[in-house]
N, C-alpha and C positions, 0 to 999 in steps of 0.2 A: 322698879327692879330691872326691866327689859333694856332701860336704857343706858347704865352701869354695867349689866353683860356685855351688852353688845362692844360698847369700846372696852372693857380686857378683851376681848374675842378679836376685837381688829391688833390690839398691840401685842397680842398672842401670836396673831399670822405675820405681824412683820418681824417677828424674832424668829418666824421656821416652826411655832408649835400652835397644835389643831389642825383642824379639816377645814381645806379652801372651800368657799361658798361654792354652791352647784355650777357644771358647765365649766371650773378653771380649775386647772392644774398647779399645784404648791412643790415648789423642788423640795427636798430634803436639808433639814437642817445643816448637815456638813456640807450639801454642797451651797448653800448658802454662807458658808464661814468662809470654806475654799473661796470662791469669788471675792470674797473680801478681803484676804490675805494678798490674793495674785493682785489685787487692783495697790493695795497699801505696797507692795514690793516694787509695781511699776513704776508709782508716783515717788517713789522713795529711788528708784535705780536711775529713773530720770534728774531729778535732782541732783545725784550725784555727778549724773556725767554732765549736766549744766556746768556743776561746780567745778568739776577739773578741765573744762574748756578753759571755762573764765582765767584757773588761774594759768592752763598751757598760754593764753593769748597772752596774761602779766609777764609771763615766763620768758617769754619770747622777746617783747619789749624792752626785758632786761637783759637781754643777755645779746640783743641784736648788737650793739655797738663793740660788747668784746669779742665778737665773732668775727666781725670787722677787723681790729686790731688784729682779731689768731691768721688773720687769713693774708692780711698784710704784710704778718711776722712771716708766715712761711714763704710768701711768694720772695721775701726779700734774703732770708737765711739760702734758699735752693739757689737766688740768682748770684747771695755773695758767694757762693763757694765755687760757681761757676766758671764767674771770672775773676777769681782771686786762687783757685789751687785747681781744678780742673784744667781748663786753658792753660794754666806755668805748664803744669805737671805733663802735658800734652806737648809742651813745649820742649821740654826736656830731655823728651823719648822721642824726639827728631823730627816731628809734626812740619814740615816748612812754611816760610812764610805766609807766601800765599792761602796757603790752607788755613794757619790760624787767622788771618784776616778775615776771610771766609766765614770761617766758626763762628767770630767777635762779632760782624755785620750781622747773620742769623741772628744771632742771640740778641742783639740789640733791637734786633726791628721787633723779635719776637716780644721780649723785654717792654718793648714800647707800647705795644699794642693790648698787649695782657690790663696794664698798667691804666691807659686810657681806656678801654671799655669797662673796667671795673669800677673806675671813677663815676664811668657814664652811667651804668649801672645803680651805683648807688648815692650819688646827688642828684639823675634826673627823675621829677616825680612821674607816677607810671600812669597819670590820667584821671584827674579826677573832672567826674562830668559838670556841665552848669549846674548850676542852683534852680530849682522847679519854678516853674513861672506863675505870676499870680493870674488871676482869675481874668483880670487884663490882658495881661498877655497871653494867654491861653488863647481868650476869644478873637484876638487881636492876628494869632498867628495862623498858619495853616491848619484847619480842621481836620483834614486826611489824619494828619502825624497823631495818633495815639500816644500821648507820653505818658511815663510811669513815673511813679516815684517812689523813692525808698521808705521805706519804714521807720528806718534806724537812724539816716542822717540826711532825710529830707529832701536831700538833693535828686535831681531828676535822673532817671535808670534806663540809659539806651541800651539798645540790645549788645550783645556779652557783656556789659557789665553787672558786677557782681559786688559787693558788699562786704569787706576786710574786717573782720573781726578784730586782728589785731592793729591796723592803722585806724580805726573806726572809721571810714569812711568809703565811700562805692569806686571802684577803680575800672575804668573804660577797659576792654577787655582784656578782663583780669583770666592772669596765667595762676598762678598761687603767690602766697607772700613768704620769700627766702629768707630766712636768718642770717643766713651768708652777705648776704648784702644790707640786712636793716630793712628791705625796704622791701612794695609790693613790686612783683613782674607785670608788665599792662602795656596796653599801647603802644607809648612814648618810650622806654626801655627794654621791650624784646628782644631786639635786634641785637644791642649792646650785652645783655646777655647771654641770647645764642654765642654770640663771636668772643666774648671772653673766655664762657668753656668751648671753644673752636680751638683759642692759639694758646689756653690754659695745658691743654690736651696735646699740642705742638708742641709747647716748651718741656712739658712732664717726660712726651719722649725725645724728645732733644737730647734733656739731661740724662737721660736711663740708657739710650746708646751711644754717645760720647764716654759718661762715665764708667761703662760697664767693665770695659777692663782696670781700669782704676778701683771699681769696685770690689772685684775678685780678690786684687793687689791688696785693700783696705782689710777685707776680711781673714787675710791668709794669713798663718803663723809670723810674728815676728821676722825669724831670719830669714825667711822670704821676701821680706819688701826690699825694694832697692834702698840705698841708702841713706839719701835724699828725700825718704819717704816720713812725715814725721807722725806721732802719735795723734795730733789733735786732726792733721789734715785727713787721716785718716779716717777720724773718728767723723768730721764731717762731710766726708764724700759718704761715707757709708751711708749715715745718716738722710741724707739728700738725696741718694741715690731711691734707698727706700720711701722715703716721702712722695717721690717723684713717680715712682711705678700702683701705689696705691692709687694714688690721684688720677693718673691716667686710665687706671680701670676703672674707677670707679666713674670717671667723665664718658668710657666708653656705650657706659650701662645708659648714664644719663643724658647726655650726648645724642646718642643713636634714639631714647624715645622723645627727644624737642626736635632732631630732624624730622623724624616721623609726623610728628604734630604739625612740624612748618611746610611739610611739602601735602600732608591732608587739610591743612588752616582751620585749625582745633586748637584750641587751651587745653591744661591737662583740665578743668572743669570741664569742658566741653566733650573730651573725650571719655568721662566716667558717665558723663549725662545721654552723650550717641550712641553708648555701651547700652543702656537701660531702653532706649528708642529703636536702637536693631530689635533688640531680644520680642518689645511689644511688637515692633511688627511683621518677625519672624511667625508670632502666635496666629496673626491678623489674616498670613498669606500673601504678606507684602514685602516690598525691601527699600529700607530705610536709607537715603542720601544725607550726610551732613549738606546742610543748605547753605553753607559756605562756605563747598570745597568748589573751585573755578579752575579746574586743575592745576598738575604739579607746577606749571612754568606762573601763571597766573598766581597760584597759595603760593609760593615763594618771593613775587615780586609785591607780594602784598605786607610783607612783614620786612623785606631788605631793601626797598625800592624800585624804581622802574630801572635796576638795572639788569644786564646782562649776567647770566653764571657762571658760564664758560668767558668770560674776562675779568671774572674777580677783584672788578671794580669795588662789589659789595663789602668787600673783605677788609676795608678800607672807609668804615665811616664818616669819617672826616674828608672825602672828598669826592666817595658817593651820592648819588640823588637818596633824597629821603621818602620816608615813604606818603604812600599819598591820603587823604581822607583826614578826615578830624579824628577819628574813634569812636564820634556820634552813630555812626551810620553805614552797613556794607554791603557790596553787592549781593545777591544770595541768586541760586537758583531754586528750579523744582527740589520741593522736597520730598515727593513721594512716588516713588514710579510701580505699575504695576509688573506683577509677577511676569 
C-alpha cells in the first residue's frame, strides 16, 4: 500500500497539489499554470517571428528585381523630362546658349555617373569570403589566424562579415542587404553605393532647382501658363519635380547617416552592435573605441581608396585607385582605453 501512495503523492506534487516533502518549498498551483502559459506564449511568439522573417527574406527575393526595374523607371522618366521639356522650355524663356550647354554637360556627367554606380552597385557581388579550409589546410596554414566558420553556409567568417539571410550566404563586410539594388552592400560594392546616392542626391536637386519655376508654371491655373506651355509637359515637370525633391530628402536623411559610418568606418551592423558595447562599457566605467575607426582621413580612404578628398578623384570610380585589402582582414586599433 506505501508504495502506490507514495507515487500518486509524487504525480500529485508535479501537478501543484499536496505538501512538498520537508526542507522544500512547492510554489502555488496558479503560479505553476502561469509559468506554463508564459513559456507556451514565448515558444509560440518566437515561432512566429521565425515565420515572418522567413517569409520578409522570400519577400524581398521577390520583389528585389521589380524594385530594380521601379528604380530604373524613375531615374529614366526624371532624366526624359529634363532633357526633353525642361531644357527646351528653359530654352524658350531666353536661357543663352552657353548656359544651356552648361546645363546639358551637368546633366550628362551627372546622368553618367548615377547610371554607372548603380550598375556597379548592383551587378558587382559585395564579397563573399573563401570556403573554410579542411583540416589540411588548417594545419598547413598559419596557427596564429583563428578562423571561423559559418554555421549556415559553411564558408569561412572574417571579421565584419556577417551572414545574409536573404542572399544566403556570408558577405565580407556586410553593410545590410537593399532591395533597391537586389543585392547585398559589402566590401566590394560600398563605395559604388555611397557615390550613387552622392550624385543620386546632385541630380534630385539639379532637377528641383532648374525646374522650380517651371514648376510653379505647371501647378498654376490654366490661363496663367504661357502659351507654349502644354498639358502633358506640364503634368510631367510637375510630376518630376516632386519625385525629385522626395528623393533628395529622403537621400539627405540616408546620405548624412553612411557619411557618418564612412568617416567612423562602421557598417550600419557594426554601429547598432558599438551602440550595445558603449552602453556595457559606460556601466563598467570605461569608454568604448570602435577598433576600426583609424581616423576620419584613414576611415574614408579605407572605403574610397588611397585617394585624396579634397581632389575628388574618389568621385570618379572608374579612374580612381581602389581600395586596398581583400575584406579578409583590417587594421584595428586599441579597443579599450581607460577612463
Amino acid at each position: 500500500f506505501d508504495v502506490p501512495f507514495q507515487h500518486l503523492h509524487q504525480q500529485c506534487m508535479k501537478m501543484g497539489f499536496g505538501h512538498p516533502p520537508p526542507g522544500q518549498t512547492q510554489p502555488a498551483p496558479g503560479c505553476i499554470w502561469v509559468r506554463r502559459r508564459v513559456r507556451q506564449l514565448l515558444r509560440c511568439f518566437t515561432r512566429c517571428c521565425s515565420l515572418c522573417l522567413d517569409c520578409m527574406d522570400i519577400l524581398l527575393r521577390v520583389l528585389g528585381p521589380l524594385m530594380v526595374l521601379l528604380a530604373v523607371f524613375l531615374i529614366g522618366f526624371v532624366a526624359y523630362t529634363f532633357f526633353t521639356i525642361i531644357v527646351p522650355q528653359l530654352a524658350d524663356e531666353g536661357t543663352s546658349s552657353p548656359m544651356l550647354l552648361g546645363q546639358l554637360a551637368l546633366g550628362c556627367f551627372i546622368l553618367v555617373n548615377i547610371m554607372y554606380n548603380y550598375a556597379m552597385a548592383v551587378c558587382l557581388r559585395a564579397g563573399e569570403p573563401p570556403p573554410f579550409p579542411g583540416e589540411g589546410d588548417a594545419e598547413a596554414g598559419d596557427g596564429s589566424l583563428s578562423l571561423r566558420q559559418c554555421q549556415k553556409c559553411l564558408r569561412s567568417k572574417p571579421p565584419r562579415a556577417h551572414h545574409c539571410s536573404v542572399c544566403k550566404q556570408c558577405v565580407m563586410k556586410m553593410d545590410h542587404h537593399c532591395p533597391w539594388i537586389n543585392n547585398c552592400v559589402g566590401f566590394n560594392n560600398y563605395r559604388y553605393f555611397c557615390l550613387f546616392m552622392l550624385y543620386l542626391a546632385l541630380g534630385c536637386l539639379y532637377v528641383v532647382i532648374l525646374g522650380y519655376r517651371l514648376f510653379l508654371q505647371s501647378v498654376a491655373p490654366i490661363r496663367k501658363r504661357p502659351p507654349n506651355f502644354r498639358f502633358a509637359d506640364a503634368q510631367c515637370i510637375s510630376l518630376s519635380w516632386l519625385i525629385s525633391l522626395c528623393i533628395f530628402l529622403a537621400l539627405c536623411l540616408l546620405g548624412g547617416f553612411h557619411a557618418y559610418l564612412v568617416v567612423t568606418n562602421q557598417t550600419t551592423i557594426e554601429f547598432h552592435i558599438n551602440m550595445g558595447n558603449r552602453h556595457a562599457a559606460k556601466r563598467k566605467g570605461e569608454v568604448y573605441r570602435n577598433p576600426y575607426d583609424l581616423g576620419h582621413s584613414r576611415n574614408f580612404q579605407e572605403v574610397f581608396g588611397p585617394n585624396r578628398f579634397l581632389h575628388f578623384l574618389w568621385m570618379m570610380p572608374y579612374l580612381a585607385k581602389r581600395p586596398t585589402g581583400s575584406g579578409a582582414s583590417f587594421p584595428t586599433v586599441s579597443e579599450l582605453e581607460p577612463v
